[in-house]
N, C-alpha and C positions, 0 to 999 in steps of 0.2 A: 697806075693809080697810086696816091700818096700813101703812105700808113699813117693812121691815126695813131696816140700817142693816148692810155689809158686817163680819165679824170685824174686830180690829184689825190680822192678819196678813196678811190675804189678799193676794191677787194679782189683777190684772187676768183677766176669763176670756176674754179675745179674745187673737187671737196678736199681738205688736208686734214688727214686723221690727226688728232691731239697724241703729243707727245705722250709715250705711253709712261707709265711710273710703276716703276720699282718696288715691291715691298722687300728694303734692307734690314733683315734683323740682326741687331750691336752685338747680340751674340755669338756669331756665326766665325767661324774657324777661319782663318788664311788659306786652306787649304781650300775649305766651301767656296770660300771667293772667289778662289783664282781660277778655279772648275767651272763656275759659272760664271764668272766676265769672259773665260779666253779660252774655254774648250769647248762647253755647251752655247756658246752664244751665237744667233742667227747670225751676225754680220761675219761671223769668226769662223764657220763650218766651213764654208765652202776649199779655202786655206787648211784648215785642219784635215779634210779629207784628202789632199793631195798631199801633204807632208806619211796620212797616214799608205796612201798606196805609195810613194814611193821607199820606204822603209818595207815595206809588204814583197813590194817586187826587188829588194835588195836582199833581206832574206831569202826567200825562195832562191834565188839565185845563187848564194853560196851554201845553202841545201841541194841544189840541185848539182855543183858544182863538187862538194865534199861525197856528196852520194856515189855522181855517174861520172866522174871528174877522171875515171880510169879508160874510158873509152872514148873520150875526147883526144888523148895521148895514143899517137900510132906505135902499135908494138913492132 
C-alpha cells in the first residue's frame, strides 16, 4: 500500500507541550547561573550523576586502598 504524504497545512496530531520559559532574574550571581544551567538542570542530571559516582567510586577506592592497602601486599 502507498504512504500518503500529510496536506500541505496540516498540523502535527500528537500534543507538543509549549516551550517552557524561564523566569531570569538580572540579578542573579554567575555562580546561581552556572548551578542552574549545568548542575541542577534536567537535561544535564543524568551526566552529572555519573561524573558524580565515578569520583565516588574513585575515592572509596583509594580509602580503601590507604586503609586495607597492607593486606593486599603478601608478607
Amino acid at each position: 500500500m502507498a504512504r500518503r504524504a500529510a496536506p500541505a497545512n496540516a498540523t502535527p496530531a500528537f500534543f507538543t507541550a509549549p516551550a517552557r520559559r524561564q523566569i531570569v532574574d538580572p540579578n542573579e550571581s554567575a555562580l546561581s547561573r552556572f548551578i542552574r544551567e549545568q548542575i541542577t538542570a534536567p537535561e544535564k542530571l543524568p551526566g552529572n550523576i555519573s561524573i558524580v559516582t565515578g569520583i565516588s567510586v574513585f575515592a572509596a577506592g583509594i580509602f580503601v586502598a590507604r586503609t586495607w592497602g597492607d593486606m593486599l601486599v603478601p608478607a
